[in-house]
C-alpha positions as CSV (number, residue, x, y, z in Angstrom):
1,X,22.6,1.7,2.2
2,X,22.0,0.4,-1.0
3,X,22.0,-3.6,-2.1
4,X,21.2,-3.1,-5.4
5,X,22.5,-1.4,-8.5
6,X,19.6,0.0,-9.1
7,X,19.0,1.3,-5.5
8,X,22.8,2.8,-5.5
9,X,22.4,4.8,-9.2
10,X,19.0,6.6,-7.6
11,X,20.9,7.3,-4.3
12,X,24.0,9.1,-6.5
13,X,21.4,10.8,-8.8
14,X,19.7,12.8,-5.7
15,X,22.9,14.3,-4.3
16,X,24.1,15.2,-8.1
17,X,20.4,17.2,-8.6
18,X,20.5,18.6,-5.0
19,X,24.1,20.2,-6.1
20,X,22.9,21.1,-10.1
21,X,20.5,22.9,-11.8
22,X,19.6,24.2,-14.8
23,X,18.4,27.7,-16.1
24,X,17.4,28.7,-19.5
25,X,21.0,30.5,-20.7
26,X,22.9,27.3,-19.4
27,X,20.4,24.1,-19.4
28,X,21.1,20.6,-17.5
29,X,21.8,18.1,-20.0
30,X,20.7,14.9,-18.4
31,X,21.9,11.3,-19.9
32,X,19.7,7.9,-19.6
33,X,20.9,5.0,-21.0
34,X,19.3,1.5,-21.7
35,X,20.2,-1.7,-22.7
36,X,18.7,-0.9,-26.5
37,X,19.6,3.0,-26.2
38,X,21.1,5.7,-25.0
39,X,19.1,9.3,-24.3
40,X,19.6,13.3,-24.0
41,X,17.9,15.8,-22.7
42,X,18.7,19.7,-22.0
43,X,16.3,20.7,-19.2
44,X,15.4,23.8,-18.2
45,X,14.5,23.5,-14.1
46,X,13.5,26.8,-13.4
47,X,10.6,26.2,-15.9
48,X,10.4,22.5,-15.9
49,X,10.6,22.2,-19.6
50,X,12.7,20.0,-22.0
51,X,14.4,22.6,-24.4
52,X,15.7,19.5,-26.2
53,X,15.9,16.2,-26.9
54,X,18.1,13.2,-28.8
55,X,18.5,9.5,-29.0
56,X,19.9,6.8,-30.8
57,X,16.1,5.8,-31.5
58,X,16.0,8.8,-33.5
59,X,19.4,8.6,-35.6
60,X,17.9,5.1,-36.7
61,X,20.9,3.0,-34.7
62,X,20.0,-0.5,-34.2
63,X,23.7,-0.9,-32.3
64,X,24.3,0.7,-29.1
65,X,27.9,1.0,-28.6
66,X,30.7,3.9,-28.1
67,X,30.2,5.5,-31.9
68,X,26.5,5.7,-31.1
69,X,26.7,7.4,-28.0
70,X,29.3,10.0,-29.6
71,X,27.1,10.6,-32.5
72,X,23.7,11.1,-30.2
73,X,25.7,13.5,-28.4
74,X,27.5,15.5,-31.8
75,X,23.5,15.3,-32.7
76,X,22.5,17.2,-29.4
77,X,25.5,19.7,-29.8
78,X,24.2,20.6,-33.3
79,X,20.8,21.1,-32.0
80,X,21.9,23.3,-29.1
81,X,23.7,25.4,-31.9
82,X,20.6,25.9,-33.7
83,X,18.8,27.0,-30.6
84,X,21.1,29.3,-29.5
85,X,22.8,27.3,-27.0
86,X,26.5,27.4,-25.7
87,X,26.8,26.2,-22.6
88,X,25.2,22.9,-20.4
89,X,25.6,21.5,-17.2
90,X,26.6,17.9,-17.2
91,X,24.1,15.8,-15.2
92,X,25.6,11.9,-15.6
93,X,22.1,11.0,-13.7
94,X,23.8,8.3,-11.8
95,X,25.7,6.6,-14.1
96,X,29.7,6.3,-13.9
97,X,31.1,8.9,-16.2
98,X,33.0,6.2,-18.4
99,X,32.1,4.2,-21.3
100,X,28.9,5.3,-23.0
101,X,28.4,8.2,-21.0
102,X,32.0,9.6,-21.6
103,X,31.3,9.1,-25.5
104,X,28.7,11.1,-25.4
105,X,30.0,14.0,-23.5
106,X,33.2,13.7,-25.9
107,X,30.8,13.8,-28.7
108,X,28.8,16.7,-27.3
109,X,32.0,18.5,-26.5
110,X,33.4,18.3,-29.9
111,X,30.1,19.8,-31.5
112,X,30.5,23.0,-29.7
113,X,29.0,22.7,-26.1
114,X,31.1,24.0,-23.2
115,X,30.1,22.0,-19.7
């Protein structure tokens, strides 16, 4: 049993990768979030390679709120595009699908990718 946030997030995090994976035609997109950022990631597992990566760090956002989360993930979408990529599988790595982690998904969604 868990005591601890912490402890609780890494608990639901195994038993959403034991049920997902992802491949090279539909990669996992994997969400981390901090208290300064948030982070995305399409993996590849059959390889074990990061196809592509975004952050707020890298759109230059000093705030990390809703907007920012929706534009990292319109960010990743238009990546994805680029590469040649459709459709993802949603890993919320833990984290309640709500709030930031919603945003981003929304965001992600409305630049193209299909979950």
């Amino acid at each position: 049993m868990a005591f601890n946030k912490y402890k609780r997030r890494l608990r639901i995090k195994r038993g959403i990768r034991n049920k997902i994976s992802g491949t090279p035609e539909k990669p996992r997109l994997s969400v981390f979030k901090s208290n300064k950022g948030i982070y995305a990631q399409l993996i590849d597992d059959t390889n074990g390679h990061t196809l592509l990566a975004t952050s707020s760090r890298e759109l230059g956002s000093t705030k990390n709120n809703l907007e920012t989360s929706k534009s990292v993930g319109a960010k990743l979408a238009e990546k994805a595009k680029a590469g040649g990529i459709e459709q993802v599988v949603f890993d919320r790595n833990g984290y309640v699908y709500h709030g930031k982690v919603k945003a981003l998904a929304e965001g992600a969604r409305e630049g193209g990718l299909k979950f």
